[in-house]
mmCIF file of the protein (N, C-alpha, C, O) and its ligand, coordinates in Angstrom:
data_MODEL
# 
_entry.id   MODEL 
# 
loop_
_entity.id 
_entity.type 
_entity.pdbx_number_of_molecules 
1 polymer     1 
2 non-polymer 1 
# 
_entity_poly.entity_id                      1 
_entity_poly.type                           'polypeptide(L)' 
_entity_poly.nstd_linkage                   no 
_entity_poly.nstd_monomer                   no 
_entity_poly.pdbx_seq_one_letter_code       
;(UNK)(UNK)(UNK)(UNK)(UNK)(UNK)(UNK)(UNK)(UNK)(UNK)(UNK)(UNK)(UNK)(UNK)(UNK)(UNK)
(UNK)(UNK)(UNK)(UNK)(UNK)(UNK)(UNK)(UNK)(UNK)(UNK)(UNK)(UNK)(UNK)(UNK)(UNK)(UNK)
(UNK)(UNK)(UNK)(UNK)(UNK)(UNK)(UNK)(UNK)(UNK)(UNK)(UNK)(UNK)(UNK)(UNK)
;
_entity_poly.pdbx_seq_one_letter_code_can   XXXXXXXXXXXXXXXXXXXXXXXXXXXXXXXXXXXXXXXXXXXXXX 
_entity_poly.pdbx_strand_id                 A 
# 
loop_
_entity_poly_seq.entity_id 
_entity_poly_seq.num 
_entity_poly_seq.mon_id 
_entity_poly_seq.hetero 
1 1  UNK n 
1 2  UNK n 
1 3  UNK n 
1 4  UNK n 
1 5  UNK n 
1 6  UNK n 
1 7  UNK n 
1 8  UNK n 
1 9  UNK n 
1 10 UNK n 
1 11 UNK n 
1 12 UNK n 
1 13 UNK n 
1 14 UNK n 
1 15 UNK n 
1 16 UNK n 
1 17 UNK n 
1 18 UNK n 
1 19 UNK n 
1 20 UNK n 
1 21 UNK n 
1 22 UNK n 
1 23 UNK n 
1 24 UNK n 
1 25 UNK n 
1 26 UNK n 
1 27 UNK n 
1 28 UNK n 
1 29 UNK n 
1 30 UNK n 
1 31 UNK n 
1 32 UNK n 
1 33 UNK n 
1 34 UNK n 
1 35 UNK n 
1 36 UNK n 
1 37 UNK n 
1 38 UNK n 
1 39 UNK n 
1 40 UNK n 
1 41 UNK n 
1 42 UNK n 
1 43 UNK n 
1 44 UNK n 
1 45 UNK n 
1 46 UNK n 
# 
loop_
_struct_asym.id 
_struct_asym.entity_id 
A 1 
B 2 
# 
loop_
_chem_comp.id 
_chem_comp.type 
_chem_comp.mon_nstd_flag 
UNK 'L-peptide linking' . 
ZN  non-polymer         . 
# 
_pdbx_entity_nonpoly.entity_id   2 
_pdbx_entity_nonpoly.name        ? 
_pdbx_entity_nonpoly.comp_id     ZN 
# 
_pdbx_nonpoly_scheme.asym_id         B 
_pdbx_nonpoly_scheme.entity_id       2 
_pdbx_nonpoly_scheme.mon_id          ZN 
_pdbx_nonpoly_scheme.ndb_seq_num     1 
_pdbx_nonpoly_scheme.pdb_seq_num     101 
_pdbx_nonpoly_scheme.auth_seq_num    101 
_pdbx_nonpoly_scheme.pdb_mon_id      ZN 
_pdbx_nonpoly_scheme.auth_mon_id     ZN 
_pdbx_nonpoly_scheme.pdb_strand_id   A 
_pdbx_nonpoly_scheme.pdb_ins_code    . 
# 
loop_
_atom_site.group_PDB 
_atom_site.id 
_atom_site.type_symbol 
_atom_site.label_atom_id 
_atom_site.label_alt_id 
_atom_site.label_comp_id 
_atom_site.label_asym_id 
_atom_site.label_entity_id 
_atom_site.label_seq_id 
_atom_site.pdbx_PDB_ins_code 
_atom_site.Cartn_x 
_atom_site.Cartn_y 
_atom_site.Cartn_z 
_atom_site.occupancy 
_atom_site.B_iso_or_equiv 
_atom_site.pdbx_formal_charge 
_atom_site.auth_seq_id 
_atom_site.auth_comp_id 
_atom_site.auth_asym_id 
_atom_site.auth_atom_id 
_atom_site.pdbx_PDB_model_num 
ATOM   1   N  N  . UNK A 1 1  ? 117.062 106.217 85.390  1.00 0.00 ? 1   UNK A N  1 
ATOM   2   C  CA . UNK A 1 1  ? 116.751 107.631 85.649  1.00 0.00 ? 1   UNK A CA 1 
ATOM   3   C  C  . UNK A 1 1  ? 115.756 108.121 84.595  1.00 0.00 ? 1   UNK A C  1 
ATOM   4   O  O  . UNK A 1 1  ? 115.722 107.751 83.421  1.00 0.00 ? 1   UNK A O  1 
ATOM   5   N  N  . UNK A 1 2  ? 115.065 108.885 85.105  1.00 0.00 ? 2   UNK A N  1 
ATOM   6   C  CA . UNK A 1 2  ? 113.899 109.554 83.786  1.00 0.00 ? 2   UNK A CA 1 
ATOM   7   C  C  . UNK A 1 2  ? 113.193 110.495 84.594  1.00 0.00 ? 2   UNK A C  1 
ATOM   8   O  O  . UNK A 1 2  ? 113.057 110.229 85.788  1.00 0.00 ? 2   UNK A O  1 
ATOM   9   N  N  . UNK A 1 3  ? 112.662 111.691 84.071  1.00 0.00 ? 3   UNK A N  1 
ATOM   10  C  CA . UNK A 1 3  ? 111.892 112.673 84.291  1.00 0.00 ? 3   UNK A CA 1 
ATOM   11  C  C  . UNK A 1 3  ? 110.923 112.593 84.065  1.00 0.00 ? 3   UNK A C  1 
ATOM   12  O  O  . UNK A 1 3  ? 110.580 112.048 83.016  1.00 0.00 ? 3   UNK A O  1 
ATOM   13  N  N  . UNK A 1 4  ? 109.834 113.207 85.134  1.00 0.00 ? 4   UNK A N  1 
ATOM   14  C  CA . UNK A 1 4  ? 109.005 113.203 84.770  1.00 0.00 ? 4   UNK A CA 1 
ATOM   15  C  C  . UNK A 1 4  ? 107.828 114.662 85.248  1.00 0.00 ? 4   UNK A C  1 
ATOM   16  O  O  . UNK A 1 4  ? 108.268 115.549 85.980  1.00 0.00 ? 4   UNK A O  1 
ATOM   17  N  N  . UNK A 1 5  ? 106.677 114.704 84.835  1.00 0.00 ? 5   UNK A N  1 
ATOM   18  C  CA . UNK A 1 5  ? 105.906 116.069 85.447  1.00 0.00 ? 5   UNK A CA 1 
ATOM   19  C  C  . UNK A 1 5  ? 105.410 116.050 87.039  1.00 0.00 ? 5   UNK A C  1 
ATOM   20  O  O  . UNK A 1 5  ? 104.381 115.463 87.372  1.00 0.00 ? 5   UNK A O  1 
ATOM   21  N  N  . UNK A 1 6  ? 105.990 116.534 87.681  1.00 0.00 ? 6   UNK A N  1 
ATOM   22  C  CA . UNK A 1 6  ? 105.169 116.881 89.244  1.00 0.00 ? 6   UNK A CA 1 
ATOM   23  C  C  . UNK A 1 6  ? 103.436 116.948 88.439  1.00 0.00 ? 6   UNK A C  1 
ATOM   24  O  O  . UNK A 1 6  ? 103.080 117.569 87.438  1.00 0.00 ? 6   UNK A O  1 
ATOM   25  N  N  . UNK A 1 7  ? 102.713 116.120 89.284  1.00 0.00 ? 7   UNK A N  1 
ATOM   26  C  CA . UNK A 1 7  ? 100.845 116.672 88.136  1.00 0.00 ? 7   UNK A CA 1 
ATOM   27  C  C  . UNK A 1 7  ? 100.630 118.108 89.540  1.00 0.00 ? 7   UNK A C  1 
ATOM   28  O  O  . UNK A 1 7  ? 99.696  118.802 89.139  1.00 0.00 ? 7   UNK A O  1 
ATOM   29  N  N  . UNK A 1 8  ? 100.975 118.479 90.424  1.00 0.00 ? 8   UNK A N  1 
ATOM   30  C  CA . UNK A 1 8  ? 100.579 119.350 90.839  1.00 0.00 ? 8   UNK A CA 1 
ATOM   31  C  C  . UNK A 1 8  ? 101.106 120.761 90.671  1.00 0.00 ? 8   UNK A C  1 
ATOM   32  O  O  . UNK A 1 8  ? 100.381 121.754 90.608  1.00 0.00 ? 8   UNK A O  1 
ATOM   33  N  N  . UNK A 1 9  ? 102.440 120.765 90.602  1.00 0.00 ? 9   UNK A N  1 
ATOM   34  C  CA . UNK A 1 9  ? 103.356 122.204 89.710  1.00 0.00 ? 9   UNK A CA 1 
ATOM   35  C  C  . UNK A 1 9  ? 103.745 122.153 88.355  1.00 0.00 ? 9   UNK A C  1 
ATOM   36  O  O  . UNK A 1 9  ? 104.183 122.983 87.559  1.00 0.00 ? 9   UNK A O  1 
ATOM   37  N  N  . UNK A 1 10 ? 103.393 120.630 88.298  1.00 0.00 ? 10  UNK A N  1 
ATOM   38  C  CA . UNK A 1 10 ? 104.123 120.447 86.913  1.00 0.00 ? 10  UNK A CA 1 
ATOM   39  C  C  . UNK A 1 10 ? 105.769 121.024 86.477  1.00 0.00 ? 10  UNK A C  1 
ATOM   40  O  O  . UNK A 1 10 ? 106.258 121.252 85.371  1.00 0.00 ? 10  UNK A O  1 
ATOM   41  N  N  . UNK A 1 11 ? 106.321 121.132 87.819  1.00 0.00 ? 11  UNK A N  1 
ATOM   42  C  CA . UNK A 1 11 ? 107.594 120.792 87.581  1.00 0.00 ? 11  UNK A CA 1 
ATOM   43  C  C  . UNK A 1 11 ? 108.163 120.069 86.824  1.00 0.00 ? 11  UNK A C  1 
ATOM   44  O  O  . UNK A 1 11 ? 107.340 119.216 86.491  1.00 0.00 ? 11  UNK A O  1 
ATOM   45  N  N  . UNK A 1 12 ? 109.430 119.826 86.165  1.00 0.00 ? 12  UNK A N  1 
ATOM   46  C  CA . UNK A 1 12 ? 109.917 117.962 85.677  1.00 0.00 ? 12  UNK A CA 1 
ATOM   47  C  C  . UNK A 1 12 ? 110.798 117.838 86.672  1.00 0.00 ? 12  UNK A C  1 
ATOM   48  O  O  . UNK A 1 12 ? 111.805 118.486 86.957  1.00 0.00 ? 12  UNK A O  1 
ATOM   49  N  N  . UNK A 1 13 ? 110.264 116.888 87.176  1.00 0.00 ? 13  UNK A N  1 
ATOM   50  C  CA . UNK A 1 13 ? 111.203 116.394 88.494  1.00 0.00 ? 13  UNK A CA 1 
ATOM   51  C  C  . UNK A 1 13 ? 112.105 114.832 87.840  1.00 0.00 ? 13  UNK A C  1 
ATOM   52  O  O  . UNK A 1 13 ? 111.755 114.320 86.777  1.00 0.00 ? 13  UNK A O  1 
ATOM   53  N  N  . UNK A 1 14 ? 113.062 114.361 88.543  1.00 0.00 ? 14  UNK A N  1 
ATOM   54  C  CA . UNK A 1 14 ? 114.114 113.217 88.502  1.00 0.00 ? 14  UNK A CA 1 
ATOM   55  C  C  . UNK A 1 14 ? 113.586 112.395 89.334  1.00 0.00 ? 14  UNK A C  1 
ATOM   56  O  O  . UNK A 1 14 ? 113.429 112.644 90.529  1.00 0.00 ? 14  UNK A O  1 
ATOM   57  N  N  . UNK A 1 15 ? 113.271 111.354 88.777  1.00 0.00 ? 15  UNK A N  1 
ATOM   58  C  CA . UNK A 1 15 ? 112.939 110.242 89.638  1.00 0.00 ? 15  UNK A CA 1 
ATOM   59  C  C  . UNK A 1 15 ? 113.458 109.802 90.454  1.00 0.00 ? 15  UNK A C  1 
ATOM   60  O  O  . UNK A 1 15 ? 112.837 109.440 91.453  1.00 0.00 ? 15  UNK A O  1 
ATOM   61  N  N  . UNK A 1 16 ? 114.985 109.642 90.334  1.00 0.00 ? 16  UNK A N  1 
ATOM   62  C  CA . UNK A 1 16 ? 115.944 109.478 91.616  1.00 0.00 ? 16  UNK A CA 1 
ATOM   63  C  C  . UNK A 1 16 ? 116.153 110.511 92.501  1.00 0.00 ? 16  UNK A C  1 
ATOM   64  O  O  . UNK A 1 16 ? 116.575 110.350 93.646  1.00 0.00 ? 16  UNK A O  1 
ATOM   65  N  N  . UNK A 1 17 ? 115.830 111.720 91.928  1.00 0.00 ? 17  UNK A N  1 
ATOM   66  C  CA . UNK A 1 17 ? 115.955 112.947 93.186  1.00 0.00 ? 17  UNK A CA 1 
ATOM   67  C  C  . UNK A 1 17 ? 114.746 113.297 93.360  1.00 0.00 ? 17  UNK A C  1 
ATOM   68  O  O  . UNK A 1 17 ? 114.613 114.476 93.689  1.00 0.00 ? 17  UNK A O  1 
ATOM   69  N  N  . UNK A 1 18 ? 113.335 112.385 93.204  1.00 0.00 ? 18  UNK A N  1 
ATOM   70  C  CA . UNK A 1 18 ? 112.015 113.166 93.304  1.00 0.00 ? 18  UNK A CA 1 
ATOM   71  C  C  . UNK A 1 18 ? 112.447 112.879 95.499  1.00 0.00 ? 18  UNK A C  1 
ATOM   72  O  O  . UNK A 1 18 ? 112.947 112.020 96.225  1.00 0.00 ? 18  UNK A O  1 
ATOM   73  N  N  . UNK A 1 19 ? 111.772 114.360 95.627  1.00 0.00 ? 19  UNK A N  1 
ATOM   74  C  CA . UNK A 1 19 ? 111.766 114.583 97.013  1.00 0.00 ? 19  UNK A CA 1 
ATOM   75  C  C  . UNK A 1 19 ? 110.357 113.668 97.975  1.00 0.00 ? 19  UNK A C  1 
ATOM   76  O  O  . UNK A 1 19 ? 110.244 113.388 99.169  1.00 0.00 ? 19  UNK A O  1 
ATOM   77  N  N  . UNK A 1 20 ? 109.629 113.469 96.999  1.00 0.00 ? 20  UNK A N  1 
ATOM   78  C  CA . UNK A 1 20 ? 108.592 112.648 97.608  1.00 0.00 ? 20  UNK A CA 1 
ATOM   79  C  C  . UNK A 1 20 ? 107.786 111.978 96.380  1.00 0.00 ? 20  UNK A C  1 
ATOM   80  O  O  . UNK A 1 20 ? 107.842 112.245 95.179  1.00 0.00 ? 20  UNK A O  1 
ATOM   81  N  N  . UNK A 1 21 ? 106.882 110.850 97.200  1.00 0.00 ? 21  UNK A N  1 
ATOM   82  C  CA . UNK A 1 21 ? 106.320 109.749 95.888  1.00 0.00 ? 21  UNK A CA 1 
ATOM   83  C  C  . UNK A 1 21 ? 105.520 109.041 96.580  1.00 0.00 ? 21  UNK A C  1 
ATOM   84  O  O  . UNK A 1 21 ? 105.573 108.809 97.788  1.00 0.00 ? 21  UNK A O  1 
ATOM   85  N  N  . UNK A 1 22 ? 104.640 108.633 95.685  1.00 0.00 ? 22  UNK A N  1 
ATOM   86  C  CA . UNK A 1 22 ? 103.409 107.702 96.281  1.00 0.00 ? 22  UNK A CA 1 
ATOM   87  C  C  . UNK A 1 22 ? 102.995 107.009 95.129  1.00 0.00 ? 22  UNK A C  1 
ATOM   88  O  O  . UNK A 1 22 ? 103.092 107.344 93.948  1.00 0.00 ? 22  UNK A O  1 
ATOM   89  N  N  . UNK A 1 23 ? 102.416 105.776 95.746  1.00 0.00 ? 23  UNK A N  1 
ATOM   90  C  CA . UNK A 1 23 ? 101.599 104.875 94.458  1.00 0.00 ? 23  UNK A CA 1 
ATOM   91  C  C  . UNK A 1 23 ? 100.041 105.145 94.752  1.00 0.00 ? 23  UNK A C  1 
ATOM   92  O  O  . UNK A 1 23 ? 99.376  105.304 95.776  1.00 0.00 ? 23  UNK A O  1 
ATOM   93  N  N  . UNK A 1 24 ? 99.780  105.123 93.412  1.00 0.00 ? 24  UNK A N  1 
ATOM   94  C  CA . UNK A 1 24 ? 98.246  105.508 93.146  1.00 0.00 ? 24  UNK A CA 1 
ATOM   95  C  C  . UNK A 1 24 ? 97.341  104.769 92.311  1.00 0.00 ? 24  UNK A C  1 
ATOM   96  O  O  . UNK A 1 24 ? 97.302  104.968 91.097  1.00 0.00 ? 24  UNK A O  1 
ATOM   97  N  N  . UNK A 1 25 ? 96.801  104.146 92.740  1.00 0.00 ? 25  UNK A N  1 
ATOM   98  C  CA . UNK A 1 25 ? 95.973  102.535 91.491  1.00 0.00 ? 25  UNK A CA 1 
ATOM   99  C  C  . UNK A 1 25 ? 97.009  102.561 90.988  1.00 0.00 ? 25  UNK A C  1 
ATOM   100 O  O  . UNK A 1 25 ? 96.985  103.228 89.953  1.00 0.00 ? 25  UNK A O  1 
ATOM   101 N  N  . UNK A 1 26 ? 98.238  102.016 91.294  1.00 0.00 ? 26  UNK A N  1 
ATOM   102 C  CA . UNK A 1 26 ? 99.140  101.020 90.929  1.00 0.00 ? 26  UNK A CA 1 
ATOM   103 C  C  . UNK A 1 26 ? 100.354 101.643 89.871  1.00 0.00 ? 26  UNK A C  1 
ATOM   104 O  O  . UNK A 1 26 ? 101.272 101.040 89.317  1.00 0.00 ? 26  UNK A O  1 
ATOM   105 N  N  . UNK A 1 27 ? 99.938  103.250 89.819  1.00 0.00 ? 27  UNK A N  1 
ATOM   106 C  CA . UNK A 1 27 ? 101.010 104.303 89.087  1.00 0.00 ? 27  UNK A CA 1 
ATOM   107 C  C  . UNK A 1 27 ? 101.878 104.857 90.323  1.00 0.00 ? 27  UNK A C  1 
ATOM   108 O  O  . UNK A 1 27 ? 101.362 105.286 91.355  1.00 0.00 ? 27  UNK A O  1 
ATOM   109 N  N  . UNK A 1 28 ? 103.011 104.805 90.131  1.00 0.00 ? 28  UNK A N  1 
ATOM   110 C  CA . UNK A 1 28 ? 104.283 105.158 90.681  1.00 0.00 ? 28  UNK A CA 1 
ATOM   111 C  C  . UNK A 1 28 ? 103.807 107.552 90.433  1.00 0.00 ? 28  UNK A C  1 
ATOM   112 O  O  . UNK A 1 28 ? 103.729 108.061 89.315  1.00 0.00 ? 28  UNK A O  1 
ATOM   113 N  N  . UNK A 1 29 ? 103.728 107.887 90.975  1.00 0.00 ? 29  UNK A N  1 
ATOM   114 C  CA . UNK A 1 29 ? 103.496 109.520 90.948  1.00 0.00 ? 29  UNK A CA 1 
ATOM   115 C  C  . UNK A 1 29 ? 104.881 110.143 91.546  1.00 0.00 ? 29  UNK A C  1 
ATOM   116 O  O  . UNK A 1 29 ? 105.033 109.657 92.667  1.00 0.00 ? 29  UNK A O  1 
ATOM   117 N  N  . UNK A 1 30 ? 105.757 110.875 91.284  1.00 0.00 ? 30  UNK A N  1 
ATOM   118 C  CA . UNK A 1 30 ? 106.573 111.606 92.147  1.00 0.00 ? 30  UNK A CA 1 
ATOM   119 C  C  . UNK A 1 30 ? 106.618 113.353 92.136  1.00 0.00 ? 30  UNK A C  1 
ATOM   120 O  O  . UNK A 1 30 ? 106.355 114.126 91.215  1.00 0.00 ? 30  UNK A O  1 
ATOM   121 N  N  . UNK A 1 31 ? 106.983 113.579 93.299  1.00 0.00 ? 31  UNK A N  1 
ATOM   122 C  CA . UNK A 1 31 ? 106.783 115.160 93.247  1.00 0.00 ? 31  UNK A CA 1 
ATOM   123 C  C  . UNK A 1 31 ? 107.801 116.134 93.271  1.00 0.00 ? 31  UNK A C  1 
ATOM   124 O  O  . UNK A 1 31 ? 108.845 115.527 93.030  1.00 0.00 ? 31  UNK A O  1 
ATOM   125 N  N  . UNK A 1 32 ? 108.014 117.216 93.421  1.00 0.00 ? 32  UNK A N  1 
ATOM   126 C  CA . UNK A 1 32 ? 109.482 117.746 93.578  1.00 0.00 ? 32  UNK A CA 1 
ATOM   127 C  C  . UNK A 1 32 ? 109.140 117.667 95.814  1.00 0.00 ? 32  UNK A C  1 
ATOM   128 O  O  . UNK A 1 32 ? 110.124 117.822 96.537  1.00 0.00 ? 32  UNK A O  1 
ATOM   129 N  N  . UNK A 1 33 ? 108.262 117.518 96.217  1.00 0.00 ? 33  UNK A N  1 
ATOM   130 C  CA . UNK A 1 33 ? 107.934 117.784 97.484  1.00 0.00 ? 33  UNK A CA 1 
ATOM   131 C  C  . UNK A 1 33 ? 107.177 117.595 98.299  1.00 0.00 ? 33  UNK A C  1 
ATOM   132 O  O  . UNK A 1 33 ? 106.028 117.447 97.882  1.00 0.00 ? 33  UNK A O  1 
ATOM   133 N  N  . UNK A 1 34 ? 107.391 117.494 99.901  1.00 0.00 ? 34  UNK A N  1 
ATOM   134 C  CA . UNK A 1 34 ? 105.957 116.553 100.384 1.00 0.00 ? 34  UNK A CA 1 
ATOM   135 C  C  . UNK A 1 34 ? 104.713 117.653 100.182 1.00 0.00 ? 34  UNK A C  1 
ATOM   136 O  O  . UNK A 1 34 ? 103.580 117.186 100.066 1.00 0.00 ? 34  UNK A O  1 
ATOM   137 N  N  . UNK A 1 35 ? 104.906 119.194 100.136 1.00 0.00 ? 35  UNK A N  1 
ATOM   138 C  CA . UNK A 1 35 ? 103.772 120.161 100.089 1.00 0.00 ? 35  UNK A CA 1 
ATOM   139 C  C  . UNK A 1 35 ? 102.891 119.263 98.786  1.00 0.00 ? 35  UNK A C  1 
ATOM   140 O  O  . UNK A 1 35 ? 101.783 118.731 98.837  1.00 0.00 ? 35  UNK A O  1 
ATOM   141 N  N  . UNK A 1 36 ? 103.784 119.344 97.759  1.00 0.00 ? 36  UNK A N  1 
ATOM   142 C  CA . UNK A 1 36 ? 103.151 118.932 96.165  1.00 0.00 ? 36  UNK A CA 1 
ATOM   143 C  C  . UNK A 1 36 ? 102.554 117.833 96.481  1.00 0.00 ? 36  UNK A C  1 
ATOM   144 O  O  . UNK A 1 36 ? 101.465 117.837 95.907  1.00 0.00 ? 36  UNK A O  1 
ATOM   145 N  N  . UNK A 1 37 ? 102.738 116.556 97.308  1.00 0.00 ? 37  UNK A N  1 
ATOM   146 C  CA . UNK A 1 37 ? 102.088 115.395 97.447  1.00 0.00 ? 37  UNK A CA 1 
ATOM   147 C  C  . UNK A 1 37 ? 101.236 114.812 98.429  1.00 0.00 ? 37  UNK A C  1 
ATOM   148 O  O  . UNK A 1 37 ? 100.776 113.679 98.564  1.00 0.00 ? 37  UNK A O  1 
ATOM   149 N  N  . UNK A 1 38 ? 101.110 116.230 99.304  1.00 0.00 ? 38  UNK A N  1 
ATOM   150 C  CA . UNK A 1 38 ? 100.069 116.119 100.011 1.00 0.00 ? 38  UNK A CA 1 
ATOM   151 C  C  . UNK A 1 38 ? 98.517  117.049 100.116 1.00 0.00 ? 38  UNK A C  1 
ATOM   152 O  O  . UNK A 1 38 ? 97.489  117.151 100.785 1.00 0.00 ? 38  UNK A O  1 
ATOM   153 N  N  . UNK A 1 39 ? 99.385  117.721 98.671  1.00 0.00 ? 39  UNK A N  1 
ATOM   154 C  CA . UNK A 1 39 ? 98.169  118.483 97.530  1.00 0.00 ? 39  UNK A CA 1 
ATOM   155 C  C  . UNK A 1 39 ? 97.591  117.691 96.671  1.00 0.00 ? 39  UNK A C  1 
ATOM   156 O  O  . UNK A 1 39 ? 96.546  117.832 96.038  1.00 0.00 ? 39  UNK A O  1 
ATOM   157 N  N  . UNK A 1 40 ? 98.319  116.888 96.700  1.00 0.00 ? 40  UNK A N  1 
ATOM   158 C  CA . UNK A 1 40 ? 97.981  115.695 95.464  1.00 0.00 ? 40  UNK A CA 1 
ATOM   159 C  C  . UNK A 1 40 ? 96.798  114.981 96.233  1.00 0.00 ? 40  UNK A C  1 
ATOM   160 O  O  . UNK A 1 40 ? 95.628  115.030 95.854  1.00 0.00 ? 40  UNK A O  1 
ATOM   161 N  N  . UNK A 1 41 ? 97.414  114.056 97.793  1.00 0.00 ? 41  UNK A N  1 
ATOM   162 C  CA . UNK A 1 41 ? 96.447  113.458 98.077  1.00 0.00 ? 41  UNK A CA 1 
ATOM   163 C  C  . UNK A 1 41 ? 94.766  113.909 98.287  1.00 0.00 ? 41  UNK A C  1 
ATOM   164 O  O  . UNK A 1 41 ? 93.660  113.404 98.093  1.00 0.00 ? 41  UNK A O  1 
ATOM   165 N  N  . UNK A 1 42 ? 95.337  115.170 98.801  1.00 0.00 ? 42  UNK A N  1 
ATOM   166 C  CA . UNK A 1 42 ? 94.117  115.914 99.066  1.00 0.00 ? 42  UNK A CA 1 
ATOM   167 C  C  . UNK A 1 42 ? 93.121  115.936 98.177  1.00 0.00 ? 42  UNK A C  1 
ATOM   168 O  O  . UNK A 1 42 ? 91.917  115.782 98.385  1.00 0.00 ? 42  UNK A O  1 
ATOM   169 N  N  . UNK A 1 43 ? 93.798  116.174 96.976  1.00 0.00 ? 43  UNK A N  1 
ATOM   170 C  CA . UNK A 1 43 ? 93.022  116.285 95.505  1.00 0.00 ? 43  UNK A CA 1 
ATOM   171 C  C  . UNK A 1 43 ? 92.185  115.136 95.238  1.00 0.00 ? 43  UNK A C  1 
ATOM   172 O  O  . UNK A 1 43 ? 91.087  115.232 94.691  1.00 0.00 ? 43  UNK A O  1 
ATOM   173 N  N  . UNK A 1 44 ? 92.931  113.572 95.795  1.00 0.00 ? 44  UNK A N  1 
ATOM   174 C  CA . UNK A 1 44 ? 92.735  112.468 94.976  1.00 0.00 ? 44  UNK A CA 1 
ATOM   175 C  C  . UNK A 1 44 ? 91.226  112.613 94.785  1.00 0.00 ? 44  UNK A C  1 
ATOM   176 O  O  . UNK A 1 44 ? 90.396  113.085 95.563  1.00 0.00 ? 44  UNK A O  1 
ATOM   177 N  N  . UNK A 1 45 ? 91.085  112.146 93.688  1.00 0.00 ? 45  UNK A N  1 
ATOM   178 C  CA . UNK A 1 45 ? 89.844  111.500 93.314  1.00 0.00 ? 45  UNK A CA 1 
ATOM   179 C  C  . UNK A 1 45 ? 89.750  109.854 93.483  1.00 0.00 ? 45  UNK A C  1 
ATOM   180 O  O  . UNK A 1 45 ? 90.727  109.235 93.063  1.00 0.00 ? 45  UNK A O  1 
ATOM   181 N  N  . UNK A 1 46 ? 88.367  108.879 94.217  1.00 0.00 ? 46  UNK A N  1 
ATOM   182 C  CA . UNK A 1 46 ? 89.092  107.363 94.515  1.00 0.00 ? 46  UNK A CA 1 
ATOM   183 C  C  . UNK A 1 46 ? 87.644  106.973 93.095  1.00 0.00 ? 46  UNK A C  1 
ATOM   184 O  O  . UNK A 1 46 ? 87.485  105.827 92.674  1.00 0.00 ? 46  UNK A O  1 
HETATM 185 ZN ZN . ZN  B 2 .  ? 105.706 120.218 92.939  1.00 0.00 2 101 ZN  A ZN 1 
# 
């Protein structure tokens, strides 16, 4: 278990209770939510 920052609310979300997650060049990202992680993708930079 470990916390960590939502990068889009910067929540600290729980890794075991993050509500949504994606890998990104090979970093594990989690969010408190799919809104937060499909702000994220939107954002991505490739
Ligand atoms: Zn969030």
């Amino acid at each position: 278990m470990a916390k960590v920052e939502d990068p889009i609310c910067h929540m600290i979300v729980d890794t075991d209770r993050a509500r949504a997650k994606g890998v990104y060049r090979g970093e594990t990202v989690y969010f408190c939510s799919e809104v937060c992680k499909s702000r994220y993708e939107a954002g991505q930079t490739r």
